[in-house]
Chimera marker file (.cmm) of the C-alpha trace (Angstrom):
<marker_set name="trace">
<marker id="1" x="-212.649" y="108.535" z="274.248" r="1" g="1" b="0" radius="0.5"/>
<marker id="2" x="-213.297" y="107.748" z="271.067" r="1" g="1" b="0" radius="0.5"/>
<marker id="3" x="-212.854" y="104.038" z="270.076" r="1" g="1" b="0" radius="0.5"/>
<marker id="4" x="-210.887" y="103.579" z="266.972" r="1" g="1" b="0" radius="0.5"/>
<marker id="5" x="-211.538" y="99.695" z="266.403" r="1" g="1" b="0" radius="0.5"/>
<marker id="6" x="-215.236" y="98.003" z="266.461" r="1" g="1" b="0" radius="0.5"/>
<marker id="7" x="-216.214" y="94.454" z="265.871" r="1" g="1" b="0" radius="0.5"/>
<marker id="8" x="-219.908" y="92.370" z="265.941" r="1" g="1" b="0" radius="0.5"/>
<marker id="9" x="-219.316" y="88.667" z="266.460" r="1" g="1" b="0" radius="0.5"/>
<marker id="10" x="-222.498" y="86.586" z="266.009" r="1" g="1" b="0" radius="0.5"/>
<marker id="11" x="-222.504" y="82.867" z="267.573" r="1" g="1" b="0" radius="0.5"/>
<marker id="12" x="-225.040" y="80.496" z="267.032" r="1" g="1" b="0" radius="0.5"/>
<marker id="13" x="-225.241" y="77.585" z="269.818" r="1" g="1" b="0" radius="0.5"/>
<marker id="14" x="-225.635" y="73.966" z="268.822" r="1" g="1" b="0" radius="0.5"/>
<marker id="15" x="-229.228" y="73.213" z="271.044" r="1" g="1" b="0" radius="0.5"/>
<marker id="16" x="-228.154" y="70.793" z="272.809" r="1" g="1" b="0" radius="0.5"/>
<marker id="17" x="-225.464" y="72.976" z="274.106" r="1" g="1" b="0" radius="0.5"/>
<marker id="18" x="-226.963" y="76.450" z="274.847" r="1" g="1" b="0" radius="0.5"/>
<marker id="19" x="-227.138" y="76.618" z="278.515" r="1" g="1" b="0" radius="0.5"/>
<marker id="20" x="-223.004" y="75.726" z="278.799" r="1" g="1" b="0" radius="0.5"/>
<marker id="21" x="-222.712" y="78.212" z="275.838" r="1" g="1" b="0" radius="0.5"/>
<marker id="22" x="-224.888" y="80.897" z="278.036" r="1" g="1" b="0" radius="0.5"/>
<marker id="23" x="-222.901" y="80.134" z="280.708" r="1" g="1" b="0" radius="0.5"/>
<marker id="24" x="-219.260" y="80.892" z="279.423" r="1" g="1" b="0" radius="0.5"/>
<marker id="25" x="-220.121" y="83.357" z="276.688" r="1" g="1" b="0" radius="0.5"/>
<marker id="26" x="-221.357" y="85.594" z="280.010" r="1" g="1" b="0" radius="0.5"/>
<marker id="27" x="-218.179" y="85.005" z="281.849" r="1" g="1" b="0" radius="0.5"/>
<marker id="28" x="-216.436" y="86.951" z="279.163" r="1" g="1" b="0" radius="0.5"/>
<marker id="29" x="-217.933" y="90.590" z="279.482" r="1" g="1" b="0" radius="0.5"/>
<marker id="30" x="-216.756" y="91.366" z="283.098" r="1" g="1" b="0" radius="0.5"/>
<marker id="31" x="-213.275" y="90.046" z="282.297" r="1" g="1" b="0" radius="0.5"/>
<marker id="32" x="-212.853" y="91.735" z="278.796" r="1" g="1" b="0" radius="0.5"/>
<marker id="33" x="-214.826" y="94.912" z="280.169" r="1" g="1" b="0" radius="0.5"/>
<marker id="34" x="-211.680" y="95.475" z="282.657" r="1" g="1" b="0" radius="0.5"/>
<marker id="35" x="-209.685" y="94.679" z="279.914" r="1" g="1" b="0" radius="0.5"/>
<marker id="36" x="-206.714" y="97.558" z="278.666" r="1" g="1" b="0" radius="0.5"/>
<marker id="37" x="-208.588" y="99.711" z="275.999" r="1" g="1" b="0" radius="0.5"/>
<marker id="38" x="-211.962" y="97.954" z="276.171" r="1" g="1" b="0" radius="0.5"/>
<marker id="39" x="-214.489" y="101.133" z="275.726" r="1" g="1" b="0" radius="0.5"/>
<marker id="40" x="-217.827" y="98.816" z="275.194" r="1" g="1" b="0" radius="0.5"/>
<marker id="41" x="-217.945" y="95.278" z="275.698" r="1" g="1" b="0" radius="0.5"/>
<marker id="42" x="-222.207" y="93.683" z="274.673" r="1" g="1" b="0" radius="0.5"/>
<marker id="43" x="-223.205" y="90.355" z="274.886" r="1" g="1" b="0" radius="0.5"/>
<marker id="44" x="-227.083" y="90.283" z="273.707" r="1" g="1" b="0" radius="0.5"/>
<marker id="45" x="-229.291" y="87.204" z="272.092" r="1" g="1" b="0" radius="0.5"/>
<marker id="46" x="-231.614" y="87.459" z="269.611" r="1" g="1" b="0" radius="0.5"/>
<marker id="47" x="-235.500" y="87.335" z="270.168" r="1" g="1" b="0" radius="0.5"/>
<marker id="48" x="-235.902" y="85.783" z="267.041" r="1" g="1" b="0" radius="0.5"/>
<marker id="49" x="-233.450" y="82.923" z="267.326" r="1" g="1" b="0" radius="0.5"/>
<marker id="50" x="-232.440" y="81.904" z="271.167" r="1" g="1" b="0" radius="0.5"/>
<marker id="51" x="-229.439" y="79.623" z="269.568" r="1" g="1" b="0" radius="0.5"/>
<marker id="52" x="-227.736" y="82.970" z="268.202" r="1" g="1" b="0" radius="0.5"/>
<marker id="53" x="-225.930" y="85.339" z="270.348" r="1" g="1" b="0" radius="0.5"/>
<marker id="54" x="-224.033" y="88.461" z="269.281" r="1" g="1" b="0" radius="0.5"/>
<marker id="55" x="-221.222" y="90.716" z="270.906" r="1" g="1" b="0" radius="0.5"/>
<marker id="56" x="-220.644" y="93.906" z="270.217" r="1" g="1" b="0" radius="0.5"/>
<marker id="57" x="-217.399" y="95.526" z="270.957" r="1" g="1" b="0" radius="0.5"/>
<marker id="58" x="-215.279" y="99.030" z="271.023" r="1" g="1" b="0" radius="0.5"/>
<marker id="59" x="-211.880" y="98.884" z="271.432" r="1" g="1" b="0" radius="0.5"/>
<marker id="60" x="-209.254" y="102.116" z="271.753" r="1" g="1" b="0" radius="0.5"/>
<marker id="61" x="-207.024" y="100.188" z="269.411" r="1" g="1" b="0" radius="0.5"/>
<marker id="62" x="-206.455" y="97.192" z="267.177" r="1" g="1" b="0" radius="0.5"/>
<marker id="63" x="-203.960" y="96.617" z="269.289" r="1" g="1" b="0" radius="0.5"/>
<marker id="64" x="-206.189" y="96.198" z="272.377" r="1" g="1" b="0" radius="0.5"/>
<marker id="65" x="-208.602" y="93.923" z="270.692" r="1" g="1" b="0" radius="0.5"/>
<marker id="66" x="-205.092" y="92.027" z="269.750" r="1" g="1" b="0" radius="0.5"/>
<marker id="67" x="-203.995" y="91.782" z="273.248" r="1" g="1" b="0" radius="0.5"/>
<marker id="68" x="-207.596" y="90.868" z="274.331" r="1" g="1" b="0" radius="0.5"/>
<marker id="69" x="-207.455" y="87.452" z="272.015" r="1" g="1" b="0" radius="0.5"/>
<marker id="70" x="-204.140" y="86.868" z="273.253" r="1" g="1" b="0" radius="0.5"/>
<marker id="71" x="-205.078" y="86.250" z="277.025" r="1" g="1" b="0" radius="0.5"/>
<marker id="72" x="-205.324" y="82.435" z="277.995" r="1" g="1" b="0" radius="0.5"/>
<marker id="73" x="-209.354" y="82.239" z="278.412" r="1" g="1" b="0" radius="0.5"/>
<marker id="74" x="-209.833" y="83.472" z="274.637" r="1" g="1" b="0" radius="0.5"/>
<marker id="75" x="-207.421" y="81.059" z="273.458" r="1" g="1" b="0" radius="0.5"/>
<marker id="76" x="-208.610" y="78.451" z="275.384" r="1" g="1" b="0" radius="0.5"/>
<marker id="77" x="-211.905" y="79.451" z="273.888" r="1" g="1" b="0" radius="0.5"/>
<marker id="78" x="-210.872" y="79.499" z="270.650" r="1" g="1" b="0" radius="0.5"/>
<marker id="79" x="-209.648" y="76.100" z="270.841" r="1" g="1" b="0" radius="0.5"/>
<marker id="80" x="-212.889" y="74.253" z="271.948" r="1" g="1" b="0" radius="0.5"/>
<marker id="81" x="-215.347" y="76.892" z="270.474" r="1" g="1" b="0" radius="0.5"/>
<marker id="82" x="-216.320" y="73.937" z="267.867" r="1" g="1" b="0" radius="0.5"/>
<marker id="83" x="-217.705" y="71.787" z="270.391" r="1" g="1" b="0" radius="0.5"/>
<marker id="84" x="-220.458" y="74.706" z="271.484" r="1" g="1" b="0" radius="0.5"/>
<marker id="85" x="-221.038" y="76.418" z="267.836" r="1" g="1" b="0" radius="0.5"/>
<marker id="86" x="-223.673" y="75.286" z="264.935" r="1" g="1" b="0" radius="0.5"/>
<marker id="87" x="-221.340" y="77.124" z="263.001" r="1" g="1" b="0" radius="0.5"/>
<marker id="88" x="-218.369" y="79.081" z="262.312" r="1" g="1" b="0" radius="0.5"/>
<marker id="89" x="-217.838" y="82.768" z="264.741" r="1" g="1" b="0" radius="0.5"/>
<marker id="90" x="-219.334" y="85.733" z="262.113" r="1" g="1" b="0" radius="0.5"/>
<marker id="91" x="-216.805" y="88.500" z="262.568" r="1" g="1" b="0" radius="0.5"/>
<marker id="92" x="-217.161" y="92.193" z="261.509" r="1" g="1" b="0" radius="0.5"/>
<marker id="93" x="-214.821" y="95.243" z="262.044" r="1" g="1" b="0" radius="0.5"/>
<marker id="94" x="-215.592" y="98.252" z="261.721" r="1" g="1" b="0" radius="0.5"/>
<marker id="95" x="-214.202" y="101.775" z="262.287" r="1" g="1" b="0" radius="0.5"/>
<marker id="96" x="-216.457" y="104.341" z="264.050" r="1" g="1" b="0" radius="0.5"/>
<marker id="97" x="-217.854" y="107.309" z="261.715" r="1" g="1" b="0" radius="0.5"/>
<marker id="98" x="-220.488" y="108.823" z="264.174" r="1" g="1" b="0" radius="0.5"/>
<marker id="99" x="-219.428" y="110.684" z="267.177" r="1" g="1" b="0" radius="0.5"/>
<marker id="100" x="-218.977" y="108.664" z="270.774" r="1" g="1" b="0" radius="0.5"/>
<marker id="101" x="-221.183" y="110.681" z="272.951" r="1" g="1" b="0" radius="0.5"/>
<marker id="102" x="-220.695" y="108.469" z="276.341" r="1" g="1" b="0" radius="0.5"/>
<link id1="1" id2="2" r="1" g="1" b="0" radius="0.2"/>
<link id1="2" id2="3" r="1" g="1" b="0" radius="0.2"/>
<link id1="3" id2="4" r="1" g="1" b="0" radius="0.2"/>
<link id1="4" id2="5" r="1" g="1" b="0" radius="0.2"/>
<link id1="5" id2="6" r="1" g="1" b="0" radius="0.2"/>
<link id1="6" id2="7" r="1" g="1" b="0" radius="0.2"/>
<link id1="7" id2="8" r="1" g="1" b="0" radius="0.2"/>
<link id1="8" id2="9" r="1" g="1" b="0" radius="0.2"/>
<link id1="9" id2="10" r="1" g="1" b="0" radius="0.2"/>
<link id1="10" id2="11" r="1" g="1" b="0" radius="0.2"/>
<link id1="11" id2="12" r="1" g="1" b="0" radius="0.2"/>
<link id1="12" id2="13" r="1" g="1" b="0" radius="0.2"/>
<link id1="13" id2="14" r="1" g="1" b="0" radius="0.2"/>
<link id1="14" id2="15" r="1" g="1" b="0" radius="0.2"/>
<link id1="15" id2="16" r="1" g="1" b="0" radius="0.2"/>
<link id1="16" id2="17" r="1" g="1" b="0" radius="0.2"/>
<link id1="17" id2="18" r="1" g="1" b="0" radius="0.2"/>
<link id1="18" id2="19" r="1" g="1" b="0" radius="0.2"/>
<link id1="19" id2="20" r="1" g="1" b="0" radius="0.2"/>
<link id1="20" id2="21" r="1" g="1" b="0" radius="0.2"/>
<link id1="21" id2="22" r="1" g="1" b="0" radius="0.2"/>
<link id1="22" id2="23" r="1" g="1" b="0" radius="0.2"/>
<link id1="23" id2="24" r="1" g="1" b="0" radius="0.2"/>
<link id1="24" id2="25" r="1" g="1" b="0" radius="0.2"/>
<link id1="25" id2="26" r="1" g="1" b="0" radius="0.2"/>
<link id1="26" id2="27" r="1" g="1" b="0" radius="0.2"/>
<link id1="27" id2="28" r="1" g="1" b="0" radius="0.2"/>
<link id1="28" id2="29" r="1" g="1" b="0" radius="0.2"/>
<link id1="29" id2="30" r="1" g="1" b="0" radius="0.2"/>
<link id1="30" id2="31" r="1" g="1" b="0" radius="0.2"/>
<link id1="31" id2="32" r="1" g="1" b="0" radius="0.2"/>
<link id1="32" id2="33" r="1" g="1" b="0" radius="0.2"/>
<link id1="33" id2="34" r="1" g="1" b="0" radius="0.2"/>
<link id1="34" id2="35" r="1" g="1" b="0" radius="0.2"/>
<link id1="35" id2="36" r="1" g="1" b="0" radius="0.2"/>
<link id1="36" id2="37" r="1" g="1" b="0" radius="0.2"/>
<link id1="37" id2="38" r="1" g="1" b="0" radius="0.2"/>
<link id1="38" id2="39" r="1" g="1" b="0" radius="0.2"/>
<link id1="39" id2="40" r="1" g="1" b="0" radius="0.2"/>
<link id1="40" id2="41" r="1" g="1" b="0" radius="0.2"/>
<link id1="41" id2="42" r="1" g="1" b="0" radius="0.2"/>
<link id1="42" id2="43" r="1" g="1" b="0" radius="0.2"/>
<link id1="43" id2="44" r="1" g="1" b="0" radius="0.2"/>
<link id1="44" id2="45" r="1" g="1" b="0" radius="0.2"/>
<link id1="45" id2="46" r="1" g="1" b="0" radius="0.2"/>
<link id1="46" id2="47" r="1" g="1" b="0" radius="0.2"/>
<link id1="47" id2="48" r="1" g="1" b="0" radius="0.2"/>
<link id1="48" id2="49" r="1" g="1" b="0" radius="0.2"/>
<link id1="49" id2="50" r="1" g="1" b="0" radius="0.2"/>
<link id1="50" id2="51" r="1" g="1" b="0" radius="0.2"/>
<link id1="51" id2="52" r="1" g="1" b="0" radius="0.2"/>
<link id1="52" id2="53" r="1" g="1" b="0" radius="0.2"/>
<link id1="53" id2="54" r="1" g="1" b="0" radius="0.2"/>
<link id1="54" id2="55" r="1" g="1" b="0" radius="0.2"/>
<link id1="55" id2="56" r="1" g="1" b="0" radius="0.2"/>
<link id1="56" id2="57" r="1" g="1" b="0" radius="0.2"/>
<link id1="57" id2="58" r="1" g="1" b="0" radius="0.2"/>
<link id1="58" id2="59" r="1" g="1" b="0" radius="0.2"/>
<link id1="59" id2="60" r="1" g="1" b="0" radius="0.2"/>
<link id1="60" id2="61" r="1" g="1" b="0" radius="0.2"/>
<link id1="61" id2="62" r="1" g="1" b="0" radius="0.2"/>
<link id1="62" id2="63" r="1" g="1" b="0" radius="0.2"/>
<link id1="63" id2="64" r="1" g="1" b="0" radius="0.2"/>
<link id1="64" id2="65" r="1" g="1" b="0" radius="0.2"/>
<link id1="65" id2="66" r="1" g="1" b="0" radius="0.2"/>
<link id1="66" id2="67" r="1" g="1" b="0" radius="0.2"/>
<link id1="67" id2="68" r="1" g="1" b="0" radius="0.2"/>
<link id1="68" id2="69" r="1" g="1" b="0" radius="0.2"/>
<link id1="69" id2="70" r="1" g="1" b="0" radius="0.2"/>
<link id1="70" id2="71" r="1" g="1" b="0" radius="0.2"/>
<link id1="71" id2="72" r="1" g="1" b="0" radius="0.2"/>
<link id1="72" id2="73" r="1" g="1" b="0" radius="0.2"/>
<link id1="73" id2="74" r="1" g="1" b="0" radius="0.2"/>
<link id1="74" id2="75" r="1" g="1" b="0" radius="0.2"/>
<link id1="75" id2="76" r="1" g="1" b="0" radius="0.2"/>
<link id1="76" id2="77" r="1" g="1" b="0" radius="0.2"/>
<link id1="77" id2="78" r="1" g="1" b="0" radius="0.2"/>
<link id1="78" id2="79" r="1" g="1" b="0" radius="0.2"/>
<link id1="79" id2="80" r="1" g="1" b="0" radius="0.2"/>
<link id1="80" id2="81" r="1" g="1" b="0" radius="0.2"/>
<link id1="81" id2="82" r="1" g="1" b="0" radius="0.2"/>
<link id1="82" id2="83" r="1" g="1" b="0" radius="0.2"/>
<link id1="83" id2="84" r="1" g="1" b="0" radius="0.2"/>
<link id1="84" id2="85" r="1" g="1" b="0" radius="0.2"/>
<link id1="85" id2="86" r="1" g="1" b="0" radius="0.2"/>
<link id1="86" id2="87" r="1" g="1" b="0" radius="0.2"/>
<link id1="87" id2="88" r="1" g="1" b="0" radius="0.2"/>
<link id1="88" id2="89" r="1" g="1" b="0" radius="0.2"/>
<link id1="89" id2="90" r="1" g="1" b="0" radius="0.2"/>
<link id1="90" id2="91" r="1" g="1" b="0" radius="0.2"/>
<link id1="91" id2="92" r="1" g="1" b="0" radius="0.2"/>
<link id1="92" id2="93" r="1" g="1" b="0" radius="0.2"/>
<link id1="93" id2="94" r="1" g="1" b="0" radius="0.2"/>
<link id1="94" id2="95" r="1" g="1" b="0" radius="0.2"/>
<link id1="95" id2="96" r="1" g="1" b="0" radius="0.2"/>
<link id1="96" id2="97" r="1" g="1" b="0" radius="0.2"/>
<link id1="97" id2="98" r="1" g="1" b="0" radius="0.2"/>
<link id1="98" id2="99" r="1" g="1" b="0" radius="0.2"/>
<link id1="99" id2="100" r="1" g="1" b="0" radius="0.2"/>
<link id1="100" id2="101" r="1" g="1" b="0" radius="0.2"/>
<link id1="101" id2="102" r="1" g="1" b="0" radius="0.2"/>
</marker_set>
C-alpha cells in the first residue's frame, strides 16, 4: 500500500534525562506500529549525537496520523514532553514521490 502521508520528527534529550527519554520514546513503536493506517513506524538515534533521536513515519492517511496523536499516551506525551526535550519536537511532512516497494 502506498502511504500517502510521511513525517521525520527529531528529539533531542536533555542529558540528564536520556535513559527515561530512551525508555518511553521505545514504548511508542509497538503501540503506534498496530496502530489503524500505520505502514512504517522508526525510532533510530544518531551516532553523532546520542541526545538526538529521530522517528520516521508512513501513514495511509493524514487522517491516521490524526487519529494516532489523538490517543491518550500521545497526549499525555505531548503534555510533559518539555520536561525530557533540550528543545522543541522538529516536525517534517512529507508526501511520498518514489514508489513503496515493501
Amino acid at each position: 500500500m502506498q502511504p500517502k502521508f510521511n513525517l521525520t520528527a527529531t528529539l533531542y534529550a536533555k542529558p540528564e534525562k536520556r535513559a527515561e527519554l530512551l525508555k518511553l520514546l521505545k514504548s511508542f513503536v509497538g503501540r503506534s506500529r498496530s496502530e489503524q493506517g500505520s505502514v512504517d513506524y522508526h525510532f533510530h538515534v544518531s551516532l553523532d549525537d546520542p541526545n538526538m533521536f529521530y522517528f520516521y513515519e508512513n501513514w495511509t492517511e493524514r487522517s491516521d496520523f490524526d487519529r494516532h496523536i489523538a490517543l491518550d499516551y500521545q497526549k499525555d506525551w505531548f503534555a510533559k514532553q518539555d520536561e525530557y526535550l533540550a528543545k522543541p519536537v522538529e516536525l517534517r511532512f512529507f508526501e511520498m514521490l518514489s514508489p513503496y516497494d515493501k
